[in-house]
N, CA, C and O of each residue as an XYZ file, in Angstrom:
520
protein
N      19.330    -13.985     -4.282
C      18.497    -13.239     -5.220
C      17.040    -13.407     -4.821
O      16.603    -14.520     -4.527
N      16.219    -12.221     -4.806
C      15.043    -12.340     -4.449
C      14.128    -12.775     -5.333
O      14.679    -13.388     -6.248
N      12.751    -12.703     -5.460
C      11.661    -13.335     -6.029
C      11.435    -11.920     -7.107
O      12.066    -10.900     -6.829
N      10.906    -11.927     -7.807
C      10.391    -10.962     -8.834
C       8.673    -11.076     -8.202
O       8.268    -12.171     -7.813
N       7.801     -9.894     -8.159
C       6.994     -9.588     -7.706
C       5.270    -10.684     -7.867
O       4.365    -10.906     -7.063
N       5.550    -11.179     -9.533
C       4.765    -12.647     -9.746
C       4.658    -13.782     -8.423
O       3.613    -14.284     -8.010
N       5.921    -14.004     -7.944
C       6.173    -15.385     -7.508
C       6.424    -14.425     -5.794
O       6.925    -14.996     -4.826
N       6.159    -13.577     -5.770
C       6.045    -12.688     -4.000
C       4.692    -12.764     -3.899
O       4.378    -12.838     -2.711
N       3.760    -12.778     -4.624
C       2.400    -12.293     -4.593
C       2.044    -13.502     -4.866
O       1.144    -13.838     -4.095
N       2.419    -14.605     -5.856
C       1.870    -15.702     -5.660
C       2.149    -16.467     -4.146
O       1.316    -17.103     -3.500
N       3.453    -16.228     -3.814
C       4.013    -17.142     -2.326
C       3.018    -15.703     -0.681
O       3.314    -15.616      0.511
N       2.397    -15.261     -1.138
C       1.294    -14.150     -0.291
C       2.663    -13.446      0.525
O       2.535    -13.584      1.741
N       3.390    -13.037      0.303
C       4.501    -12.105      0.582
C       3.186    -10.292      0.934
O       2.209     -9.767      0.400
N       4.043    -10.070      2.061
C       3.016     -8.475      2.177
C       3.761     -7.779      2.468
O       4.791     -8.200      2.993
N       3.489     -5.882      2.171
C       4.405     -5.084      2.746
C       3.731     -4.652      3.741
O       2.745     -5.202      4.232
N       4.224     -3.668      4.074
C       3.830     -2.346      4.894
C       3.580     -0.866      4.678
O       4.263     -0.294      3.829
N       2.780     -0.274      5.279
C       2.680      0.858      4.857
C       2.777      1.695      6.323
O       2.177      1.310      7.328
N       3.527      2.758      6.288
C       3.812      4.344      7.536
C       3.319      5.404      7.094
O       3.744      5.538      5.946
N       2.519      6.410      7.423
C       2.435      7.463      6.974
C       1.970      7.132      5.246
O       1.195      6.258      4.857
N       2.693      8.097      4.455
C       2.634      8.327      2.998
C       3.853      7.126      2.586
O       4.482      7.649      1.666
N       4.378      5.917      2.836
C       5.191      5.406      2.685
C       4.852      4.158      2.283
O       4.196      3.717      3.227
N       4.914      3.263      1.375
C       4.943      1.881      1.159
C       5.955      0.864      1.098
O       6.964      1.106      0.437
N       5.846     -0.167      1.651
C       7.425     -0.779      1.562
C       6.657     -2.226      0.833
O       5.837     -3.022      1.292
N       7.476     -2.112     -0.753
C       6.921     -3.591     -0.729
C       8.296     -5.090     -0.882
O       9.491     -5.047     -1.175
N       7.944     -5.533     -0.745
C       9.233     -6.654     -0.698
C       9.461     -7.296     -2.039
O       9.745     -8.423     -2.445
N       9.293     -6.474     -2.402
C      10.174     -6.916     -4.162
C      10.418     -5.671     -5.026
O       9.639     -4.719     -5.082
N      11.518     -5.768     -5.659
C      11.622     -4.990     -7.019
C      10.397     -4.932     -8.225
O       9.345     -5.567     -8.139
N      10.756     -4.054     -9.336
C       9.827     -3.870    -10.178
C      10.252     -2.741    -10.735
O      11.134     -1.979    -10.337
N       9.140     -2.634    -12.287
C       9.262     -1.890    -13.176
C       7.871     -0.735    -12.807
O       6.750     -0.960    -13.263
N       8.057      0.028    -12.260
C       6.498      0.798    -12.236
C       6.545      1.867    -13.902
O       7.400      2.611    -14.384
N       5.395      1.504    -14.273
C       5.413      2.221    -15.872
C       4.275      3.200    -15.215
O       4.407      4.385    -15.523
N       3.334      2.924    -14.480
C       1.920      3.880    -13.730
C       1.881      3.674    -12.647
O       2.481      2.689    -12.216
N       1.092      4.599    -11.701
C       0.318      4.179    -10.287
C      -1.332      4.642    -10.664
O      -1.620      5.524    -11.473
N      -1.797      4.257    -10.291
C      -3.470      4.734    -10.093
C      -4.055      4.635     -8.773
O      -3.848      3.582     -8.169
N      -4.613      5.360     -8.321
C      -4.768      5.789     -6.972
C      -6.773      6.195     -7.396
O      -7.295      6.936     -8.229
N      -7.295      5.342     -6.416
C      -8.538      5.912     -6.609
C      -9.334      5.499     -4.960
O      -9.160      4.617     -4.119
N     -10.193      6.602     -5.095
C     -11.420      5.953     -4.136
C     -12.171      4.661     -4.547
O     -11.932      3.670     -5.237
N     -12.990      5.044     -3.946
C     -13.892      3.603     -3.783
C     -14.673      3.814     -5.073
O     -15.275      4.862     -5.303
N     -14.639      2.766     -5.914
C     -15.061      3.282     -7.013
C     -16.339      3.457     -7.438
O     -17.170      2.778     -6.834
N     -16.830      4.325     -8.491
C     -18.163      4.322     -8.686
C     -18.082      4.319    -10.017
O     -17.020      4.001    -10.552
N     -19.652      4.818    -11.069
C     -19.719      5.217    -12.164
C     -19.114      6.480    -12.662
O     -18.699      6.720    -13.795
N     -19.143      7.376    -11.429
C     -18.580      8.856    -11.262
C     -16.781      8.923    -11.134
O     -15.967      9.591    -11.771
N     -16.664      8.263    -10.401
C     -15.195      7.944     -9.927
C     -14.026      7.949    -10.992
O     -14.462      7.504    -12.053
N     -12.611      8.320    -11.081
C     -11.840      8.327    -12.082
C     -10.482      8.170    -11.470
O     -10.000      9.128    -10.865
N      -9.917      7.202    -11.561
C      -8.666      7.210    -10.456
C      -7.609      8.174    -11.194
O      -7.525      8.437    -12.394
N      -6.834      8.617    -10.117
C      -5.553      9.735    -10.675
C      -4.820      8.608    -10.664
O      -4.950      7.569    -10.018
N      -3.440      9.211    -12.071
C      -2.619      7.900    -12.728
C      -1.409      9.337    -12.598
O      -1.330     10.513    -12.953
N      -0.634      8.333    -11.868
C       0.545      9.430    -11.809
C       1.692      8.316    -12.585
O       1.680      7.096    -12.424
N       2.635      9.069    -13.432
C       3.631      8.512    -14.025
C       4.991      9.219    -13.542
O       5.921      8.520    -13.945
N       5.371     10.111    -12.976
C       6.133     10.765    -12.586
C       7.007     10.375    -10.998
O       6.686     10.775     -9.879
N       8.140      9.505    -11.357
C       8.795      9.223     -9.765
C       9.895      9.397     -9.459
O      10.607      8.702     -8.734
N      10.211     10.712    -10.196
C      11.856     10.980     -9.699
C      11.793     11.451     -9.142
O      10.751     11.965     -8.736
N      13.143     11.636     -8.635
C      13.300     12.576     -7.077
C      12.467     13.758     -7.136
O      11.588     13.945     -6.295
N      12.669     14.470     -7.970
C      12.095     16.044     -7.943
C      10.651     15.973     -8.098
O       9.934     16.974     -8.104
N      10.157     14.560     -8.247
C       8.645     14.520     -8.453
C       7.765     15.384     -7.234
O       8.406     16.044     -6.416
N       6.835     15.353     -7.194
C       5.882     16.152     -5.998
C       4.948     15.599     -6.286
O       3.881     16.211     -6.229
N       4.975     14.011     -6.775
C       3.806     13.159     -6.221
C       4.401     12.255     -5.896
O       4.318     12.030     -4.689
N       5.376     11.175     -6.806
C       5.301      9.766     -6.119
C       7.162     10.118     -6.081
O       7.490     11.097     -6.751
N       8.395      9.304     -5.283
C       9.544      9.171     -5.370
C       9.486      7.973     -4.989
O       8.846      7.510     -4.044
N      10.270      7.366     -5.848
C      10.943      5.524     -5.681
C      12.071      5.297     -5.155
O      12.834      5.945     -5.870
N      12.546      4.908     -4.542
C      13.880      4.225     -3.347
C      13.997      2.721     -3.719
O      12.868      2.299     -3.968
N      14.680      2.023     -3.813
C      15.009      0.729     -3.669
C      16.182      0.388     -2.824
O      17.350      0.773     -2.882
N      15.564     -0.443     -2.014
C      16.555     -1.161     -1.080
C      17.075     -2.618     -1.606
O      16.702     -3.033     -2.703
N      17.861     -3.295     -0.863
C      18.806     -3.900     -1.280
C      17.336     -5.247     -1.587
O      17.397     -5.838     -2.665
N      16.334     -5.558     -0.769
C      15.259     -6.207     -1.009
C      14.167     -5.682     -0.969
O      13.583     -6.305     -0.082
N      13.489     -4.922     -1.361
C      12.450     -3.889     -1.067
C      12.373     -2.158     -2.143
O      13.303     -1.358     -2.242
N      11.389     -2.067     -2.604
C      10.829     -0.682     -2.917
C      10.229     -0.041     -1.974
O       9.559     -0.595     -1.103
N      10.384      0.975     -2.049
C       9.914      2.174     -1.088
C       9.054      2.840     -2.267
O       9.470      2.942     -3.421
N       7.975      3.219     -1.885
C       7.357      4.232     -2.511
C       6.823      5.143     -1.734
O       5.877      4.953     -0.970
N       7.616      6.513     -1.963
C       6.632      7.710     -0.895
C       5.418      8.538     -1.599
O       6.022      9.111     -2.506
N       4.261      8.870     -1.686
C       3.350      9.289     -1.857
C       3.456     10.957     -1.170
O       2.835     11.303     -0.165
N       4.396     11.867     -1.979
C       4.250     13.385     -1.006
C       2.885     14.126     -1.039
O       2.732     15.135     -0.351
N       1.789     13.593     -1.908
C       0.581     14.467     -1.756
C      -0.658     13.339     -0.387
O      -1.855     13.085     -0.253
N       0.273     13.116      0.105
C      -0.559     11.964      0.963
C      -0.223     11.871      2.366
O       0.987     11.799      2.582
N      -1.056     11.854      3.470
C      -0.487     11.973      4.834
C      -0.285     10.713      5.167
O       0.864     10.377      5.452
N      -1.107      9.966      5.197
C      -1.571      8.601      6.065
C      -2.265      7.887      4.754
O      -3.467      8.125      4.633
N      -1.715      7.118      3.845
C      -2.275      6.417      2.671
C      -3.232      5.567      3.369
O      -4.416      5.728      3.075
N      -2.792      4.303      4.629
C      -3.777      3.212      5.390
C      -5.299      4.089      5.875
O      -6.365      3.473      5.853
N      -5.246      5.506      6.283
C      -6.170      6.039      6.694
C      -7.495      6.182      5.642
O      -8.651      5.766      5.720
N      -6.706      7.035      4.538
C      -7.414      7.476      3.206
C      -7.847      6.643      2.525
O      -8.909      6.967      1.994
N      -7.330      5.245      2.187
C      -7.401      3.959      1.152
C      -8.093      3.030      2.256
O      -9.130      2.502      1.853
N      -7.716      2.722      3.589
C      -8.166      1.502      3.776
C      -9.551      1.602      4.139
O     -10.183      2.636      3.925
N     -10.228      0.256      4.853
C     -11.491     -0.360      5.363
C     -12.223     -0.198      4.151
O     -13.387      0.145      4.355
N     -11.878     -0.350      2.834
C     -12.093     -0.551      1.405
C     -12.814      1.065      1.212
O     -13.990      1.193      0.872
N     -11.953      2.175      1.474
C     -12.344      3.342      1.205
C     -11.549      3.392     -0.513
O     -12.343      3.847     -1.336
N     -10.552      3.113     -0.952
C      -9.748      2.985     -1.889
C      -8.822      2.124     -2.267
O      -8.724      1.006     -1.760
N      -8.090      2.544     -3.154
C      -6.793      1.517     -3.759
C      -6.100      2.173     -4.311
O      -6.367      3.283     -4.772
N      -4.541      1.293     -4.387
C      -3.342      2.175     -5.009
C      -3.203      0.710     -5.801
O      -3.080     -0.380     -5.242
N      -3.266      1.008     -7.572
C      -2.840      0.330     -8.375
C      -1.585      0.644     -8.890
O      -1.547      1.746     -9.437
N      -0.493     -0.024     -8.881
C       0.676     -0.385     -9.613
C       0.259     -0.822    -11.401
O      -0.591     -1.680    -11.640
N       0.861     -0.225    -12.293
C       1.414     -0.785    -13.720
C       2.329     -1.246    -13.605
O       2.875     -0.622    -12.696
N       3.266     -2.362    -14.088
C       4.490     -3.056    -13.661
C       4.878     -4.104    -14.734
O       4.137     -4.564    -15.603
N       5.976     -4.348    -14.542
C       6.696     -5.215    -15.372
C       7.953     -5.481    -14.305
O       8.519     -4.549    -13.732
N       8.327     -6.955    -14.109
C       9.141     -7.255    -13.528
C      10.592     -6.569    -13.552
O      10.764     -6.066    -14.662
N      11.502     -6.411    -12.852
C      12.764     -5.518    -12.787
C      13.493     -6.570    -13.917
O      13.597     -7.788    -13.774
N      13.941     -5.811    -15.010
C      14.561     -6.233    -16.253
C      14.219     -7.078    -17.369
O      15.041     -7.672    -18.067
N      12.792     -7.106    -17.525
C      12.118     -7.702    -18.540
C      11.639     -6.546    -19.696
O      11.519     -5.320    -19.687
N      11.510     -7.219    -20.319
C      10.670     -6.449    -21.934
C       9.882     -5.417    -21.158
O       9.144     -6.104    -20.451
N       9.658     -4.274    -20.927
C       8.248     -3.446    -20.894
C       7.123     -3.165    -22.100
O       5.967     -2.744    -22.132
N       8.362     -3.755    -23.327
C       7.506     -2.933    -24.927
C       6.445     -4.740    -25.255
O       5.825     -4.854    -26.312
N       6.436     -5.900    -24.207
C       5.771     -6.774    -24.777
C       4.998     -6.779    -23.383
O       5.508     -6.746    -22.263
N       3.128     -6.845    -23.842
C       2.315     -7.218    -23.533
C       1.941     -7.845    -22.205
O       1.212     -7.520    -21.268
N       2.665     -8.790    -22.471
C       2.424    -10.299    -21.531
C       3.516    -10.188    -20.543
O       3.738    -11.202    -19.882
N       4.290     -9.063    -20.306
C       5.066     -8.728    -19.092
C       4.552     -7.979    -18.092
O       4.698     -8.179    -16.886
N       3.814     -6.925    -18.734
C       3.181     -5.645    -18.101
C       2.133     -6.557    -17.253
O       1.946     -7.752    -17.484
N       1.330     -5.638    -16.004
C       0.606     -6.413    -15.394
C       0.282     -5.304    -14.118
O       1.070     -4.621    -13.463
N      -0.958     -5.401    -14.060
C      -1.624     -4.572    -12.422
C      -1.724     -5.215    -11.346
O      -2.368     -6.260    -11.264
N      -0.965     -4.559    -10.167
C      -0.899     -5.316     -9.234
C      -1.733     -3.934     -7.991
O      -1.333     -2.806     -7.700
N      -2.966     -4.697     -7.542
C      -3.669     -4.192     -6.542
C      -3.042     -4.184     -5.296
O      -2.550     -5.197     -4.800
N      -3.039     -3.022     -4.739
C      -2.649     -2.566     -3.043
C      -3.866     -2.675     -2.669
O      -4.863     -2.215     -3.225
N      -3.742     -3.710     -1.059
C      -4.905     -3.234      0.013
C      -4.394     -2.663      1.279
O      -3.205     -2.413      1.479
N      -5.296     -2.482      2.072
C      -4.355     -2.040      3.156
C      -5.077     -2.833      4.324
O      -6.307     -2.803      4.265
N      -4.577     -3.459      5.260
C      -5.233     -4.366      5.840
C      -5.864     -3.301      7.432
O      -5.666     -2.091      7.551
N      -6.443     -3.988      8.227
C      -6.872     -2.716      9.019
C      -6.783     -3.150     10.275
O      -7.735     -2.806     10.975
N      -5.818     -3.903     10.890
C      -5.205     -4.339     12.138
C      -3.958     -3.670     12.206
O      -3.947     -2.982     13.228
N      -2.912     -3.571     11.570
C      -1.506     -3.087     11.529
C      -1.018     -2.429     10.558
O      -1.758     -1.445     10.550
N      -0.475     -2.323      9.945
C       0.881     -1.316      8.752
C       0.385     -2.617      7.835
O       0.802     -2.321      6.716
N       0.013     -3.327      7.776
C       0.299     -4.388      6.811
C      -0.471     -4.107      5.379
O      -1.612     -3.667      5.517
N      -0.219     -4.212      4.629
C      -0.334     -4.293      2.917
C      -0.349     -5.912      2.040
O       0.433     -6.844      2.228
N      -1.051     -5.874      1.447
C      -1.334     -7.191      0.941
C      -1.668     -6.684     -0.423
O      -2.269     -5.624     -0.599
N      -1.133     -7.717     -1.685
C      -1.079     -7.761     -3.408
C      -2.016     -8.707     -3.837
O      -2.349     -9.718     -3.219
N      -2.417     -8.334     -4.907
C      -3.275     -9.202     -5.981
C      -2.881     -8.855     -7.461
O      -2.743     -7.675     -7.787
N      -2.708     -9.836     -8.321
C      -2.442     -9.086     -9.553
C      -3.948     -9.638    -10.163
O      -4.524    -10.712     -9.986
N      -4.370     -8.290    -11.051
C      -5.705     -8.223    -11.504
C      -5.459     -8.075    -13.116
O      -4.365     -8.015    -13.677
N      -6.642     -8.036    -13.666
C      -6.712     -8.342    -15.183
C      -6.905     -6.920    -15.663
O      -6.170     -6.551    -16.578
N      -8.118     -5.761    -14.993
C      -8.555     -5.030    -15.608
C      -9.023     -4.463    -14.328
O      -9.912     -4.901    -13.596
N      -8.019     -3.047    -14.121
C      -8.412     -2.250    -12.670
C      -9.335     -1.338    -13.009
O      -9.126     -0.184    -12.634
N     -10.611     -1.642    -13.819
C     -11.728     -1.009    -14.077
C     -12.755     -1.904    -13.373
O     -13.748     -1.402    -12.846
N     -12.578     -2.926    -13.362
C     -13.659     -4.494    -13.091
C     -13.154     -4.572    -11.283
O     -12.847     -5.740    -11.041
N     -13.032     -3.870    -10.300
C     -12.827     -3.673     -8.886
C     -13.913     -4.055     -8.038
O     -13.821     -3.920     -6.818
């Protein structure tokens, strides 16, 4: 049994990212994504809630250890987001916990690192304070 996404991100566990594709190495509850540039006073990140198949923004896959998240309005996410051009925020709650209590829910920051495919997590308090 794998780690729940708390104790992946605390042990610095990273995914990867291809194209419009994210692979992260844990399960999860995604309730939002928020996707923004680099932020400003002007700035307003898009919050997509929509990830079923038929979506035409985000579709979710889970592998036997791993989420897939594909991004179809997106070519190259590492291109667009990284060298701190942006971020892809996760809403989340661990895979089979409460979502309706508080203290489960939780934002977990995407970076994109800028040597390889690699992806690295932070869980944050308030993805307004960036």
């Amino acid at each position: 049994m794998m780690n729940g996404f708390i104790d992946a991100i605390r042990d610095g566990r990273t995914g990867l990212v291809f194209s419009n594709s994210l692979y992260l190495p844990f399960h999860l509850e995604i309730l939002s994504i928020w996707i923004g540039k680099e932020m400003s006073l002007l700035a307003k990140p898009e919050v997509i809630v929509d990830f079923g198949e038929e979506s035409n923004d985000v579709v979710q896959r889970d592998g036997t250890t791993y989420t897939n998240l594909v991004f179809r309005r997106y070519r190259d996410l590492a291109h667009e987001f990284g060298n701190g051009k942006g971020h892809v925020i996760l809403y989340a709650a661990e895979k089979g916990s409460d979502i309706f209590k508080p203290e489960n829910r939780h934002y977990i920051r995407i970076s994109f690192q800028r040597a390889h495919k690699g992806i690295t997590f932070e869980i944050i308090e308030d993805p307004f304070q960036l």
